[in-house]
N, C-alpha and C positions, 0 to 999 in steps of 0.2 A: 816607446813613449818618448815624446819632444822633450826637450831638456826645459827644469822649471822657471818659470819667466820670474819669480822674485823668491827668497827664499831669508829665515832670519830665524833662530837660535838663540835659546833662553838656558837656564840652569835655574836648578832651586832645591833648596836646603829639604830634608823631611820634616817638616814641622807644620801643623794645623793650617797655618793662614795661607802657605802654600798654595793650597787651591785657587784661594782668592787670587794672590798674585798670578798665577798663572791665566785666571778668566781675565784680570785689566791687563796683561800683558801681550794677551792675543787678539781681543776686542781693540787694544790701540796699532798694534801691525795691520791688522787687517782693514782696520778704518782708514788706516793711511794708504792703504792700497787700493781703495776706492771698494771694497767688498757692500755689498747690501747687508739693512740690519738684519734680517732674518738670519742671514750665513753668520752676521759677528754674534747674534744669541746663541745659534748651534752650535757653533763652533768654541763659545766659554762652557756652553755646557757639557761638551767635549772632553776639550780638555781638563777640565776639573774633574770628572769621571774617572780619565783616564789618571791624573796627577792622583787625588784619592786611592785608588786602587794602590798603585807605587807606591804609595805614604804605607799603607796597612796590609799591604801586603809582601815585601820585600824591606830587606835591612840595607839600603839604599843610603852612600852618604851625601849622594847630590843624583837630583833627576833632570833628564834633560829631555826638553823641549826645543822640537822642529815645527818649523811652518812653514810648505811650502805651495806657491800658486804652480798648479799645473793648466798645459793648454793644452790638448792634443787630437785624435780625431773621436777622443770618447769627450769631448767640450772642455770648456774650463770649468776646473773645480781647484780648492783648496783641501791638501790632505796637511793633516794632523798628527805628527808622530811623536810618542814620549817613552823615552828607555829609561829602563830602571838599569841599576846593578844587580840584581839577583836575591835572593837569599844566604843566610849564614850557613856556611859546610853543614850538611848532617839535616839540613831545614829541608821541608818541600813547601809548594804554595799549595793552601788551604783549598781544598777541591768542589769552594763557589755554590754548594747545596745546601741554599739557605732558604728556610718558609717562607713562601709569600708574603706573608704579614710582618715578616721582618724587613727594620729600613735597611738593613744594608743587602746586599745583593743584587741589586737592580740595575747598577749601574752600567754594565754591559749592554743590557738591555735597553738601557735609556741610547746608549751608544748607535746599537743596531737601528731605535727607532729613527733617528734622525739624520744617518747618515746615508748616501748609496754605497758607498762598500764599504768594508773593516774589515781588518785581519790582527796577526801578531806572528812574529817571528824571535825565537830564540838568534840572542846573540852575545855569545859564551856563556859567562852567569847571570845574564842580564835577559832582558824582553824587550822587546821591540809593540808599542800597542798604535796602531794607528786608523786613521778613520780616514774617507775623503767627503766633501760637500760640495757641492754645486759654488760656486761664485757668486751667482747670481738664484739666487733660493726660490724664485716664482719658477725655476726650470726642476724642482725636484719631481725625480722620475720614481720615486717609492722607497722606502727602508732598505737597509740592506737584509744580508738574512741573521736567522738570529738565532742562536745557539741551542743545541737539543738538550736534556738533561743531563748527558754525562758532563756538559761545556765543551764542547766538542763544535767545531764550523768546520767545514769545508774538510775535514781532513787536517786543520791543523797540527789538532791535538795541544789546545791553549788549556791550561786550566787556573783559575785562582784558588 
């Protein structure tokens, strides 16, 4: 993969409004970086997912927030990464098997819907969650995939 043509790095406290600031902090990178609205919608809705998730699910005392444009010979896209710190000794993350009809759960899934790939990667007691989208969003080529019942992709073995 080509090295990323622009790149810029946020932090944010765990506290409710979090999210918010993390959608106008990525919706203004991105707009300054010429992104189309489409990509700056997905990509708040993204990252607030992903930021949410880190708030309630990990004992995080600051989350942090990447954004980087990629160009390479898979196109330009902007991928989205947010790490937490982990949970507290003795804690595990809640294993994501939540009713339908329940609002919380979904957000993985919102993720899958709108992006072409996502993953996550353990790093140390932290997590690594990141998504990528198109640059230019009239070029989206389909969802990525999206998680079976155990929360389980690709092999990862991610679970909330």
């Amino acid at each position: 993969m080509g090295p990323a043509a622009r790149r810029s790095s946020f932090e944010l406290a765990p506290h409710p409004g979090s999210a918010a600031q993390a959608r106008r902090m990525t919706r203004a990178h991105l707009t300054g970086w010429g992104a189309c609205e489409d990509t700056c919608d997905a990509a708040a809705l993204v990252v607030s997912e992903l930021v949410t998730n880190a708030i309630v699910h990990t004992a995080s005392r600051r989350i942090h927030c990447e954004l980087h444009e990629l160009c390479d010979d898979a196109g330009e896209r902007v991928r989205i990464a947010v790490r937490d710190e982990g949970c507290l000794p003795g804690e595990t993350r809640a294993a994501g098997r939540v009713a339908p009809e329940e609002e919380h759960g979904r957000g993985l899934l919102l993720v899958a819907a709108v992006s072409t790939a996502w993953g996550a990667q353990e790093t140390g007691p932290g997590l690594v969650v990141w998504a990528e989208l198109p640059r230019d969003a009239r070029a989206v080529p389909g969802p990525g995939p999206v998680p079976d019942a155990s929360g389980t992709i690709g092999g990862s073995g991610w679970t909330w």
